[in-house]
FIMAR-188651 format. One line per field, with one value per residue: residue number from 0; residue in one letter; x, y, z of N, C-alpha, C in turn. Coordinates in Angstrom, 3 decimals, padded with zeros to 6 digits. Each point is the difference from the previous one (the first is absolute). Layout:
N
k: (NUM	...)
r: (a	...)
n.x: (X	...)
n.y: (Y	...)
n.z: (Z	...)
ca.x: (X	...)
ca.y: (Y	...)
ca.z: (Z	...)
c.x: (X	...)
c.y: (Y	...)
c.z: (Z	...)
END
This chain:
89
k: (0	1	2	3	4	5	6	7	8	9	10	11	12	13	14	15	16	17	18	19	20	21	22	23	24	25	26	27	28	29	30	31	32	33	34	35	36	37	38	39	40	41	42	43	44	45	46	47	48	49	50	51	52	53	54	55	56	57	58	59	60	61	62	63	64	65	66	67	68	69	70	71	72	73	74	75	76	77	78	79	80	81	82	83	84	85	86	87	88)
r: (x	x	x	x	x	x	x	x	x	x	x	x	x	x	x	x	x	x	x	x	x	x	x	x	x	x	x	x	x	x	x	x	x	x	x	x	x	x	x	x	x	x	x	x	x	x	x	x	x	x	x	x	x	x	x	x	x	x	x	x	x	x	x	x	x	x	x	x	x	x	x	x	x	x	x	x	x	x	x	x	x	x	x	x	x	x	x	x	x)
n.x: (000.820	000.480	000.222	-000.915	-000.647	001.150	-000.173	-001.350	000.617	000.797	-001.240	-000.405	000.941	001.344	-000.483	-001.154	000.409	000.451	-000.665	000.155	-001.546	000.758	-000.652	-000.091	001.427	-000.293	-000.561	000.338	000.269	-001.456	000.120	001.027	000.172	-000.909	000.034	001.487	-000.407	-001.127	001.311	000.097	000.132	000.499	000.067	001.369	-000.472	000.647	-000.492	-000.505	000.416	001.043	-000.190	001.039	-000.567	-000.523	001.049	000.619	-000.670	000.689	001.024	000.058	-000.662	001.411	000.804	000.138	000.732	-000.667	001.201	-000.594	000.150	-001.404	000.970	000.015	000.831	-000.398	001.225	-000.920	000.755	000.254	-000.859	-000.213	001.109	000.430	-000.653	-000.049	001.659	-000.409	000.386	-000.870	-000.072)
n.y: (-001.193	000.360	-001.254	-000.198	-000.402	000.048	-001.151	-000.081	000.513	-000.760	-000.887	001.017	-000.061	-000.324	001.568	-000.478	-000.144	-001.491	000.797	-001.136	000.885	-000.286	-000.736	-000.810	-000.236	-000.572	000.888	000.438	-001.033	000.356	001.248	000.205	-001.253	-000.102	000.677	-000.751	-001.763	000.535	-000.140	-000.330	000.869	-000.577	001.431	-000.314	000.758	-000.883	-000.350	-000.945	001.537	000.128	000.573	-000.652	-001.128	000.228	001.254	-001.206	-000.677	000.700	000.160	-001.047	-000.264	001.205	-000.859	000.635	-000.608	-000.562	-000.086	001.330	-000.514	-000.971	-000.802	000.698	-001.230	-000.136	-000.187	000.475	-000.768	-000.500	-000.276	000.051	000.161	-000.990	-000.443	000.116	000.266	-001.156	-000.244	-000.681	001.277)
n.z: (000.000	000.451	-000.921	000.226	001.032	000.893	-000.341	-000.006	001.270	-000.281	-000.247	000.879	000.757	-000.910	-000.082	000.582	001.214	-000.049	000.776	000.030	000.998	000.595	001.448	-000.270	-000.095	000.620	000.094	000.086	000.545	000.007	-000.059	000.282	-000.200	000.794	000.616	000.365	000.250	000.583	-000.091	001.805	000.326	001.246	000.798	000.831	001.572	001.122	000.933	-000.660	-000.525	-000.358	000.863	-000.527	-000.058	001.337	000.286	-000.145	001.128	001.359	000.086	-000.080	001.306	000.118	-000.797	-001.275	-000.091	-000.631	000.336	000.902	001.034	-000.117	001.055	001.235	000.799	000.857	000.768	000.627	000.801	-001.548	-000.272	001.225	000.892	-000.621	-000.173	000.753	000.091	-000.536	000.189	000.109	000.259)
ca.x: (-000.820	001.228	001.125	-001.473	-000.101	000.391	000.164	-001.035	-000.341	001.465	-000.375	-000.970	001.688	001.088	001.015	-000.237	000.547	-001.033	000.956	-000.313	000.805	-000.496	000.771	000.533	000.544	-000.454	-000.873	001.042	000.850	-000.869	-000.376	000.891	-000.224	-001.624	000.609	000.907	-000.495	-000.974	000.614	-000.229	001.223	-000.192	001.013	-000.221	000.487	000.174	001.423	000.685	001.319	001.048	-000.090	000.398	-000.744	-001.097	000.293	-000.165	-001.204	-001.192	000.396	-000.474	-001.612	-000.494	000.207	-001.228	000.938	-000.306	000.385	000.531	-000.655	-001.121	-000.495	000.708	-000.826	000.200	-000.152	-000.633	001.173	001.151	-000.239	-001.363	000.764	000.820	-001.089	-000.860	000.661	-000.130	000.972	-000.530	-000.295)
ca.y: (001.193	000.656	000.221	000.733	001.957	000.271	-000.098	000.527	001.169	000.447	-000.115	000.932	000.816	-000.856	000.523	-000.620	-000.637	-000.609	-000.378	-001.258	-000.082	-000.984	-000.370	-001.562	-000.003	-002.279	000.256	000.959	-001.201	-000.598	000.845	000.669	-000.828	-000.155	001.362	-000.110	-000.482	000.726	001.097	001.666	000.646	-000.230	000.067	000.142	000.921	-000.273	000.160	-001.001	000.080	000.821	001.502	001.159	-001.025	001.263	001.179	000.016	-000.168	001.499	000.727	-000.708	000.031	001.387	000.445	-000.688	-000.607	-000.978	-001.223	000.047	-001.119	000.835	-000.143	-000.038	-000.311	001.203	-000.264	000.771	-000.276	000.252	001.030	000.730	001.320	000.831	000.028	001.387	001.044	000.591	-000.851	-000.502	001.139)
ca.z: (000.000	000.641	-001.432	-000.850	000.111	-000.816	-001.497	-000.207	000.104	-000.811	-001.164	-000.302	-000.284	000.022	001.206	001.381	000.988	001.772	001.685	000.787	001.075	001.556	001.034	-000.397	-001.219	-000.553	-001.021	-001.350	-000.526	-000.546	-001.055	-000.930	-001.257	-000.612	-000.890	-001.341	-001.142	-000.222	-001.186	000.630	000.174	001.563	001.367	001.499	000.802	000.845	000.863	-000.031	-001.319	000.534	-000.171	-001.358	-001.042	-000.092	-001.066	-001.457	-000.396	000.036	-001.755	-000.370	-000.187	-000.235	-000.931	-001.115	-001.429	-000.815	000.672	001.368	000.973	000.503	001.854	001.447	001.096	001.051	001.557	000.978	000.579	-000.657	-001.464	-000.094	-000.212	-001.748	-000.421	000.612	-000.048	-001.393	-000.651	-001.470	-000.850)
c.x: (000.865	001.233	-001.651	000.382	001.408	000.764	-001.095	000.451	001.749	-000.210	-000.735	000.894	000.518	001.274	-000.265	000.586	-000.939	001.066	-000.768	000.965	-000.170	001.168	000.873	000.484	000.110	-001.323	001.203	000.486	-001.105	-000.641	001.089	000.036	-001.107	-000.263	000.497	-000.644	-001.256	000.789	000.047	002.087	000.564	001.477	-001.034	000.528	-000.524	001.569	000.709	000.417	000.892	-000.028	000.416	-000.716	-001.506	-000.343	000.044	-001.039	-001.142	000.320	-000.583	-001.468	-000.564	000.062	-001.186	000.268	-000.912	-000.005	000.228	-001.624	-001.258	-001.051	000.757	-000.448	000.761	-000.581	-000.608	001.306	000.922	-000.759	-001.397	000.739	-000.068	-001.554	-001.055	000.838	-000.138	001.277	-000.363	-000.072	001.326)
c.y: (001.259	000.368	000.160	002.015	000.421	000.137	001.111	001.269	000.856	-000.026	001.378	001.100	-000.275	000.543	-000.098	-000.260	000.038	-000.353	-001.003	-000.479	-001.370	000.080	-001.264	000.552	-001.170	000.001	000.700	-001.486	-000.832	000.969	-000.403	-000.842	000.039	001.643	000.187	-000.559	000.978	001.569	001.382	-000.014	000.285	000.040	000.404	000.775	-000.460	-000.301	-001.375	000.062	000.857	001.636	000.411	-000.875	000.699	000.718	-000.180	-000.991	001.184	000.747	-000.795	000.417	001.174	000.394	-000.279	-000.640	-001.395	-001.222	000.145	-000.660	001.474	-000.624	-000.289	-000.747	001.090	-000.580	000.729	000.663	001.539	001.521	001.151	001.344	001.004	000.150	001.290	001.010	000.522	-000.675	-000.101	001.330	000.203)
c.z: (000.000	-001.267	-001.276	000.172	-000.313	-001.824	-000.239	-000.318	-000.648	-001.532	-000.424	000.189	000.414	001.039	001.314	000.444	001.810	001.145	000.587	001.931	000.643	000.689	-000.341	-001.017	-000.576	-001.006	-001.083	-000.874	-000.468	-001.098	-000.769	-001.095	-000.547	-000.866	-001.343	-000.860	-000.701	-001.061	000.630	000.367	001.225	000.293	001.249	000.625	001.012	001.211	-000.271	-001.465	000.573	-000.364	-001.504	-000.759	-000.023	-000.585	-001.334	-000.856	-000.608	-001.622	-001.336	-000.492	-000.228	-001.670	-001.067	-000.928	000.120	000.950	001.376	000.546	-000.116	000.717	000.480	000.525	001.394	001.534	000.730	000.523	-000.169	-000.828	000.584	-000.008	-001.047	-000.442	000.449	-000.125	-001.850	-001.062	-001.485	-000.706	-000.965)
END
């Protein structure tokens, strides 16, 4: 349900991008393939990657080129911070 909407909805613009939060990042290791195969584009921001693997996750998901990831998954934990300070702008 979840690799539907969003296909659905990247299909209606392709420059989209989705922040996918939770607490369990054990859920992240069950999206993240089911995702891929579904043709979506998946990094992560949580505490269990190494601070500079983060960041450059984060650059990553900020950019628009074709091929940069358009979903985050995102730790409560780790990512609610950056997230309300605005980051994504």
């Amino acid at each position: 349900m979840v690799a539907e909407i969003l296909k659905d909805w990247l299909q209606e613009d392709p420059t989209a991008k989705a922040l996918v939060f939770s607490s369990f990042t054990s859920l992240f290791d069950i999206l993240t393939p089911f995702l891929r195969q579904n043709g979506l584009r998946v990094c992560e921001y949580s505490g269990r990657i190494l601070p500079c693997r983060r960041e450059m996750n984060l650059d990553s998901f900020k950019e628009t080129a074709g091929d940069s990831p358009n979903v985050m998954l995102i730790s409560y934990g780790c990512g609610a911070g950056w997230c309300t300070r605005g980051t994504l702008h």
